[in-house]
N, C-alpha and C positions, 0 to 999 in steps of 0.2 A: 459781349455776352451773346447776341445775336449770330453772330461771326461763329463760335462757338456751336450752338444749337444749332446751323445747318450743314455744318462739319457731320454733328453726329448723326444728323436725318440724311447724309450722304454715306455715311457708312455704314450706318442700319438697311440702306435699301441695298448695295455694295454686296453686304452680305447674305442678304434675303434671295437678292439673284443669284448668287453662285449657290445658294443651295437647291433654290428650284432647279438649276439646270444639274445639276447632281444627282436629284432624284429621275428627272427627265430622262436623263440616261438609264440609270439604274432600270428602270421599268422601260426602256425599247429590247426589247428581247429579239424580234423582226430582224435589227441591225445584223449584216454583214461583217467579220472581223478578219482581217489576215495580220497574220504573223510574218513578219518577211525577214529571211535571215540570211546574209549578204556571205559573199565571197571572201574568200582567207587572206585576197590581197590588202583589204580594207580593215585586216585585224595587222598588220603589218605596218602601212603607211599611210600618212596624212589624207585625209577626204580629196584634196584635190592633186594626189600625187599621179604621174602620169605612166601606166604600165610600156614598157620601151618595146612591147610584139603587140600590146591591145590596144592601149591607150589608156584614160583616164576611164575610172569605171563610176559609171551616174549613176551612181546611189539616190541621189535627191529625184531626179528627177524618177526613177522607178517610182520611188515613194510618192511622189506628186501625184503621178499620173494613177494611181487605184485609189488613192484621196480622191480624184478628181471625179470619180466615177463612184464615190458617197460611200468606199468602205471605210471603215473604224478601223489604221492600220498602227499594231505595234511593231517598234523597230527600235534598235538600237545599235552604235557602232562598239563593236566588243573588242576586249582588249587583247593582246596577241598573246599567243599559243593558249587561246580558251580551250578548256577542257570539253570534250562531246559527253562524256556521261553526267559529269555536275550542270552543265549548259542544259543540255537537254530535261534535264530533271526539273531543273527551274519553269522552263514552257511549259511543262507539263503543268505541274502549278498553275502556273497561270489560266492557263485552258480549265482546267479543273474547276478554278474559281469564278471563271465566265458561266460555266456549263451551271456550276451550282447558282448560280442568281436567276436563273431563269433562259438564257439563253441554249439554242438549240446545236445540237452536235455538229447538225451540217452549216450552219452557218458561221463553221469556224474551219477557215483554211491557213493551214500553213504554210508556205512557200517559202525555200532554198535553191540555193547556185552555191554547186560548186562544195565547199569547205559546209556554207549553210545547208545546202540538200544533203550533207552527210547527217548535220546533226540532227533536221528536219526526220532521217530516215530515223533514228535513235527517238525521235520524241514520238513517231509512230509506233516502234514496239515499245517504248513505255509505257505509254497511254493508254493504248488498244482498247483503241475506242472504233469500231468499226462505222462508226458516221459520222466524224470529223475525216475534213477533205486536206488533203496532201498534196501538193507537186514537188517532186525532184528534177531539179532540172543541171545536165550535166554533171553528175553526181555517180556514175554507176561503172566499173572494171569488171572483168570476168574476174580476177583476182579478187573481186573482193567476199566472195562465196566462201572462200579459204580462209579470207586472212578479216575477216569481218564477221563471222558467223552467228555471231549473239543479234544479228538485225532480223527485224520479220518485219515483213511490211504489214498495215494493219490500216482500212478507212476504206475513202474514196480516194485512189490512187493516182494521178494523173505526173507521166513522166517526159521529159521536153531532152534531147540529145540533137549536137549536131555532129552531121553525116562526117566532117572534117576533123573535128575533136577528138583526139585520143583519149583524154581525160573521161570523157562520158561516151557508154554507146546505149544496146538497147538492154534493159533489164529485166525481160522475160524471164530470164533463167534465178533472179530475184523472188520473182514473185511465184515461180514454179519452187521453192522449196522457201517460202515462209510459210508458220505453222498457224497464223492468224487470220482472221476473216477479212477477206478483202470484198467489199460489197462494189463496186465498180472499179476497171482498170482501162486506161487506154493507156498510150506512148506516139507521140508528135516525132518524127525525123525532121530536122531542119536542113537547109542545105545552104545556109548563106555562104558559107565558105570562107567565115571570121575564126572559123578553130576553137580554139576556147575562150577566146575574147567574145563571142556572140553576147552573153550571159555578162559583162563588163556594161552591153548597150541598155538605153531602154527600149528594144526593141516589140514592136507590135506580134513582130511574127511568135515569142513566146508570152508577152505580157495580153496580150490578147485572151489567148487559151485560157489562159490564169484566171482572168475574171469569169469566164463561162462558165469554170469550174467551179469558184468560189459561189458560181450565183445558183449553182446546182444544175447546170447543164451539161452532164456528164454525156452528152454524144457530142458535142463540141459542134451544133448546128447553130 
């Protein structure tokens, strides 16, 4: 009986803790949140598949590394040929329902590579929320003005291109004809000379910028 009775005084406290820390959260509004939405290779093939121009693309370790530095990071690996406007809808949601618990617009940044900074750009014109923070990072064609038009960019903007990358250049001419408030813009040229693999690493030279921006330092000092 004994045996018993401290069974149940261990799962009475078991669950008293999981709820305090549930509220704990609930009520840090302060907290930092990114959203990190990964590349199309990793909607494709296994987490430690190895790209034959890039390499293996470090998912974990991106994610590690802005955990490590105390943001609240949602991620997920998605399943192949995700749809950008159902996808996007969903984050939105989610943002939505951070924003309504009390949490603040700027302390919610989205971040994208690649396939992800496309759908990242999508979750900005749905949202358009001009104080929630954005990076697209290798993400932007002069093509895609034409054959993309339903996009507006809409936040705090911060965009990452390397100089070698065909895939992404600069998006000036993005944000010169979106019809939304853009409350801060800059854009990063990289020159590592990885091409489109840069965005595969976890590299400082854009995961760097990433957090300035998520911590609302939009001059990137």
């Amino acid at each position: 009986m004994s045996k018993i009775h401290n069974l149940l005084l261990i799962l009475f406290f078991m669950l008293l803790s999981s709820l305090s820390f549930g509220q704990a959260k609930a009520q840090d509004t302060t907290q930092a949140y990114i959203f990190f939405l990964h590349n199309k290779f990793l909607e494709e093939n296994d987490l430690n598949a190895v790209h034959p121009e890039y390499g293996r693309a470090e998912y974990n370790e991106i994610i590690k590394s802005f955990k490590d530095d105390n943001f609240i990071v949602f991620s997920e690996l998605r399943n192949k040929n995700t749809d950008f406007d159902g996808y996007a809808k969903k984050v939105v949601k989610q943002i939505k329902s951070l924003i309504k618990k009390g949490v603040k617009p700027n302390k919610i940044t989205v971040i994208g590579t690649s396939k992800g900074g496309y759908l990242a750009q999508y979750v900005s014109t749905y949202l358009a929320n001009p104080n929630v923070n954005f990076v697209f990072i290798g993400c932007f064609t002069e093509a895609d003005i034409q054959n993309i038009p339903v996009i507006n960019y809409c936040g705090n903007i911060l965009t990452i291109y390397e100089k070698s990358d065909i895939y992404g250049v600069s998006a000036i001419k993005r944000k010169e004809t979106s019809k939304l408030k853009i409350n801060h813009f800059k854009e990063i040229e990289l020159n590592t000379g990885l091409k489109h693999g840069f965005l595969y690493k976890a590299l400082n030279d854009w995961i760097v910028p990433c957090k300035k921006w998520a911590n609302g330092n939009y001059e990137l000092k």
